[in-house]
matplotlib code that plots the C-alpha trace (Angstrom):
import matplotlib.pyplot as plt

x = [130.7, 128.3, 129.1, 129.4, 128.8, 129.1, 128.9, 131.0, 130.8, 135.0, 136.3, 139.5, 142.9, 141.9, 143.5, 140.6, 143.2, 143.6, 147.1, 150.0, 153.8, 155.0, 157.3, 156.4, 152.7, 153.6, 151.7, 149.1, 145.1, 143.5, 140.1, 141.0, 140.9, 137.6, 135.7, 136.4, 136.1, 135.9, 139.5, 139.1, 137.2, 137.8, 136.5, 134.4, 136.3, 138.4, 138.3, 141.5, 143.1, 141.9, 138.0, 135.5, 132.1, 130.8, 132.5, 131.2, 133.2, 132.4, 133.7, 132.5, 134.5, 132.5, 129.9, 133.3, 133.5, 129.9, 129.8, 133.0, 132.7, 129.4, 127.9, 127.0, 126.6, 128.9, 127.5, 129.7, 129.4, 132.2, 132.9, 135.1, 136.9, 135.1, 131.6, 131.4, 130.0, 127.2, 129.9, 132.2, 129.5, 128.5, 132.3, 131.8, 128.5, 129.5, 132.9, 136.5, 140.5, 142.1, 145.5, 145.4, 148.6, 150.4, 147.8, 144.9, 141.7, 137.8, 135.6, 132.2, 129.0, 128.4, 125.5, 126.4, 124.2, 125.5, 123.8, 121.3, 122.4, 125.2, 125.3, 125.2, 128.5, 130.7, 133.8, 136.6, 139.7, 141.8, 140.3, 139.2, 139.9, 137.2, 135.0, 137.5, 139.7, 136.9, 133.4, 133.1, 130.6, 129.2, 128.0, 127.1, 128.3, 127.1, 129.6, 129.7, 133.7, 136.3, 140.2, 142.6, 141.6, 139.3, 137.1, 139.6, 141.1, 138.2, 137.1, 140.7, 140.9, 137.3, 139.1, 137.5, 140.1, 138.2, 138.2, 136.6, 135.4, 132.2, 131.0, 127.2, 125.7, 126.9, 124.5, 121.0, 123.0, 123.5, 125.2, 121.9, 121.8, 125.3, 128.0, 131.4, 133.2, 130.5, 130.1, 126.7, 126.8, 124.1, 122.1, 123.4, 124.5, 122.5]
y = [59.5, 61.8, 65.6, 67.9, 71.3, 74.3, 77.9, 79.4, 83.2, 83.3, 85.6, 88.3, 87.1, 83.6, 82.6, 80.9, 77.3, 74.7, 74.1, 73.8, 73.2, 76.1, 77.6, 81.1, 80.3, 79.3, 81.0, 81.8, 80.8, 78.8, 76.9, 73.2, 75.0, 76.0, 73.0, 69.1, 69.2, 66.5, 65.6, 67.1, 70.1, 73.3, 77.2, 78.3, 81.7, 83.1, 86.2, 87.4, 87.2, 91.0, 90.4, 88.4, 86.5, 84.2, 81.3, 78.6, 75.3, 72.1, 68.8, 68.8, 70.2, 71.3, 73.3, 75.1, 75.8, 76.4, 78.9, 81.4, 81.1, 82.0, 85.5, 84.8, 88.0, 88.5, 91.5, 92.7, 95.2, 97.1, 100.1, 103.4, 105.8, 108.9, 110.2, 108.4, 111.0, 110.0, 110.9, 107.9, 105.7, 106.4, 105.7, 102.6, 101.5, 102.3, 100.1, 101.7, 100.9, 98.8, 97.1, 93.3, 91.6, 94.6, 95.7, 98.0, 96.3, 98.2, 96.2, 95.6, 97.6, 96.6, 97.4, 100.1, 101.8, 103.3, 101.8, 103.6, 102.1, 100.6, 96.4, 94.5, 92.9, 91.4, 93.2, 92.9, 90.6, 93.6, 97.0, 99.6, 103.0, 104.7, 107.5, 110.0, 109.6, 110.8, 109.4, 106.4, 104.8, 101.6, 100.9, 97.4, 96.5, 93.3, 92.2, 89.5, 88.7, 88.3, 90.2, 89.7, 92.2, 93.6, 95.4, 97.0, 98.6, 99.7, 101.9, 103.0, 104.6, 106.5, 108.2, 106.0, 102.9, 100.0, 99.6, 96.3, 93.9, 91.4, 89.2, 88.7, 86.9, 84.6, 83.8, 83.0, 81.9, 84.6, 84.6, 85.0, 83.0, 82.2, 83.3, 84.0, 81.2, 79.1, 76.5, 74.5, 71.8, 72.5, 70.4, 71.8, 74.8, 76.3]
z = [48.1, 50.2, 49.6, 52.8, 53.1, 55.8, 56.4, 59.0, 60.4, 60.3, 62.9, 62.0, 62.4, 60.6, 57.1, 55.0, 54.3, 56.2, 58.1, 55.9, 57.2, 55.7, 58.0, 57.1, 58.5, 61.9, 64.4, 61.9, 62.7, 60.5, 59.6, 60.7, 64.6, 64.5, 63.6, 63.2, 58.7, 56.4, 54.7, 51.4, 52.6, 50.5, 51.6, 48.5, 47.7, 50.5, 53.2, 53.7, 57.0, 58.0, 56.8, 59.0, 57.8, 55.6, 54.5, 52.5, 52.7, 50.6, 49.6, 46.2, 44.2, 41.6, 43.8, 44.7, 41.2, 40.3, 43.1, 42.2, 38.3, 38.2, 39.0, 42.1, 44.5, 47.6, 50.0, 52.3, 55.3, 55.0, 57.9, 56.0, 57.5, 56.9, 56.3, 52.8, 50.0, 47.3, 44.5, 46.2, 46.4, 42.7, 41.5, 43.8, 41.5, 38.3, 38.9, 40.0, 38.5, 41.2, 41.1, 40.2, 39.6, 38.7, 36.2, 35.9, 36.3, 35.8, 38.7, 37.3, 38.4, 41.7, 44.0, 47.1, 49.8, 52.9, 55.8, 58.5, 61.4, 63.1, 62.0, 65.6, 65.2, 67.9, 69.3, 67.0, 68.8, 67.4, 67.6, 65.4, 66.2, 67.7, 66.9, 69.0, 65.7, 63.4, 61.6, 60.3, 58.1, 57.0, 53.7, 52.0, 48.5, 46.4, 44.1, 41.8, 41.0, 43.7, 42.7, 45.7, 48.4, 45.8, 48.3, 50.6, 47.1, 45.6, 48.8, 48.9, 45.4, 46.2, 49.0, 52.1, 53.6, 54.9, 58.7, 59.1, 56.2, 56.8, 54.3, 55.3, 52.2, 49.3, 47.2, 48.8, 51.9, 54.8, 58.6, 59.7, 63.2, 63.4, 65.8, 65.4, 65.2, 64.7, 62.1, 60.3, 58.0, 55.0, 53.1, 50.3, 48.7, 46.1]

ax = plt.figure().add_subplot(projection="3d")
ax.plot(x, y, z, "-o")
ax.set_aspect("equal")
plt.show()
């Protein structure tokens, strides 16, 4: 059977399944509405219904696999409330506590920088505050495992809530020249 693959640039407000009949997920957004997908197509990792960006999705199950069990890096742009300080992007690095199923857990060093400029985005459906209710900042960090939610809590605990989540790379592959919304089958996914 031939393998299919796909990156997507998922917009906010969609959950990374496909429909379900759950009746708690009624009026919820999700994948199958975006694009036509294979039956059997699985998203490789998830964005939570609040983050936007890159989504891998596959057939095979084992690239699936190959892909989250491995250390492969996930960068995300990720815009903070506040002017971020070098001492919170330093705890970032060296790996913070979070909560992960009602536990403790150390995240692993991770690469952060604070970006120079402004990444050119489209306009959120839902908006962020604006810059009338203080600074904000964006900053990128590369991480190789994936907790629930596990970027939103680690900027939390250094003192600087996430505004707006975007995955931009996983792995080698990147949104690069993609929209929003937009979907492209892949050869493959290394």
């Amino acid at each position: 059977m031939h393998q299919r693959h796909f990156r997507l640039f998922k917009p906010y407000g969609y959950l990374s399944q496909f429909q379900t009949n759950a009746k708690h997920e009624i009026n919820k957004k999700f994948l199958g509405e975006l694009f036509d997908f294979p039956e059997g197509t699985m998203a490789i990792g998830r964005l939570d219904k609040d983050s936007e960006g890159l989504l891998l999705l596959t057939t095979d199950g084992k690239v699936s696999y190959d892909v989250t069990s491995a250390n492969t890096e996930k960068e995300y742009y990720v815009q903070v409330d506040g002017e971020i300080t070098e001492e919170a992007i330093s705890m970032l690095r060296d790996g913070v506590k979070i909560s992960h199923r009602k536990e403790l857990y150390q995240t692993k060093p991770c690469k952060v920088s604070k970006l120079e400029s402004h990444p050119n985005f489209p306009e959120r459906v839902k908006k962020i505050r604006d810059e009338r209710h203080g600074k904000t900042t964006w900053i990128s960090i590369t991480i190789t495992e994936g907790k629930f939610r596990q970027v939103r809590k680690m900027t939390a605990v250094v003192g600087f809530p996430t505004l707006r989540l975007v995955r931009v790379r996983v792995g080698k592959i990147t949104l690069e020249g993609i929209k929003m919304g937009e979907v492209e089958e892949l050869e493959r996914i290394p």
